[in-house]
N, C-alpha and C positions, 0 to 999 in steps of 0.2 A: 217269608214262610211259603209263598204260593210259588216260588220257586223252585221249593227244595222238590228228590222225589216223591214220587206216589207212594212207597211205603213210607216216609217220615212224617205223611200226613195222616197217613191210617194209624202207623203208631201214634204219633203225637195225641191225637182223639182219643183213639182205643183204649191208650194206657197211660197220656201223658195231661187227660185232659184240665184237672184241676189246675195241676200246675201253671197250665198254658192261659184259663181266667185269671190264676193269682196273677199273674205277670200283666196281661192285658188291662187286669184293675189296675195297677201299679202303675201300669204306663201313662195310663188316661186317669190317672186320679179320682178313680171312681168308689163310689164307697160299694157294699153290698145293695143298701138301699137303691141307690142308682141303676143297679144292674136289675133290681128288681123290679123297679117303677116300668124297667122298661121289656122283661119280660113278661110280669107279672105270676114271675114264683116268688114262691117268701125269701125272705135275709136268710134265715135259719136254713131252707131248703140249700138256699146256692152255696152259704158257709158249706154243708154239709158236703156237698159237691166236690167243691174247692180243696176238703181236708180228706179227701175220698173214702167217707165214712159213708158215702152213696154211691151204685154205680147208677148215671144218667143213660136215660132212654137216648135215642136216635132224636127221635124228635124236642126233646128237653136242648140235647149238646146244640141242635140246628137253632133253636132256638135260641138259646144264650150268643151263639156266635152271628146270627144273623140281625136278632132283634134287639141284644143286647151291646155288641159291638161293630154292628154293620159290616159284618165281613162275608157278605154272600157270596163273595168270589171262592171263601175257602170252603165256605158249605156246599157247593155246588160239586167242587173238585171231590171233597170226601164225599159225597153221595155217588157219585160217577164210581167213585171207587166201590164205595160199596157194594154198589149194582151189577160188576164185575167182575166184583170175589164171590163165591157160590159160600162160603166156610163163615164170611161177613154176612153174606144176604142169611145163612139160617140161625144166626144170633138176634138179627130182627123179627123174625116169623117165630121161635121157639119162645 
């Protein structure tokens, strides 16, 4: 994933993010619970995430991918980006 380009990562989050936890759960065998204990949002919140009946905050997606699946390397990239795109930085500010 930290390979591809920098728009497959901004899509990917933007619009692909549920997707991209189900599969991560899936991979690692994690239940909801698990991802929760280690974010410390509810089962119900990340479900909700996950079936994009929620869109997640900036700081929620950093969260689940950093805290829940230790992938600081791809938060760090999609933050970079963020910070880059003026049309991404005013979806955070707005």
């Amino acid at each position: 994933m930290e390979q591809q380009g920098n728009q497959d990562v901004l899509d990917m989050i933007e619009n692909h993010f549920g997707e991209f936890v189900e599969q991560l759960k899936k991979q690692r065998g994690y239940s909801l619970k698990d991802i929760s204990d280690k974010t410390n949002l509810s089962p119900s919140y990340i479900y909700r995430l996950i079936k994009n009946f929620r869109g997640g905050e900036l700081t929620t997606k950093l969260n689940i991918l950093i805290n829940g699946f230790g992938m600081e390397n791809l938060a760090e990239e999609y933050m970079k980006q963020v910070l880059q795109n003026k049309e991404q930085l005013k979806k955070i500010t707005d």
